[in-house]
N, C-alpha and C positions, 0 to 999 in steps of 0.2 A: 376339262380342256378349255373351256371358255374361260374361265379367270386365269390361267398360265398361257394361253396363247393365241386368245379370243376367237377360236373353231368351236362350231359346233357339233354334236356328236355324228349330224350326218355329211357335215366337212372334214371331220375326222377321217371318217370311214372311206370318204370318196377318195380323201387325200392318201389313206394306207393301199387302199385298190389300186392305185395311181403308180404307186413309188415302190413296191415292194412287191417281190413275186407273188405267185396266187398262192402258192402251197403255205409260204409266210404268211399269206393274209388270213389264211384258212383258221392259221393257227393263231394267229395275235386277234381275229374274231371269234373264236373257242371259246381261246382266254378272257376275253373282256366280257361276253355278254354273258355269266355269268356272275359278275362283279359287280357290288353295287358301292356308290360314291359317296359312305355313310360319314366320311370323317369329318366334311365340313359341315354337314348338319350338326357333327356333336360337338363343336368349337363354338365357343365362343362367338358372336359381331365384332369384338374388340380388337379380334387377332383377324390380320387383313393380309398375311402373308402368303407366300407361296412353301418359301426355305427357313429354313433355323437361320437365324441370324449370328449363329459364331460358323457358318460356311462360309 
């Protein structure tokens, strides 16, 4: 979240408790804290992107 929108995981969180019901949150907190954010560890330095570049 910090390199697409410069939050961090517990401005994240504050911000989804904020904006979206609890039952939603309950669930989109499920879902994420199981998930780990391996993809940019396995990229590349070089690639500095967020999007594919032909969107």
């Amino acid at each position: 979240m910090t390199f697409q929108f410069g939050l961090s995981e517990q401005e994240t969180s504050a911000l989804m408790r904020r904006e979206i019901k609890h039952s939603r949150f309950n669930m989109w907190r499920k879902r994420v804290k199981g998930s780990a954010t391996k993809q940019a560890k396995l990229r590349t330095s070089a690639i500095d992107r967020f999007k594919c570049k032909r969107r």
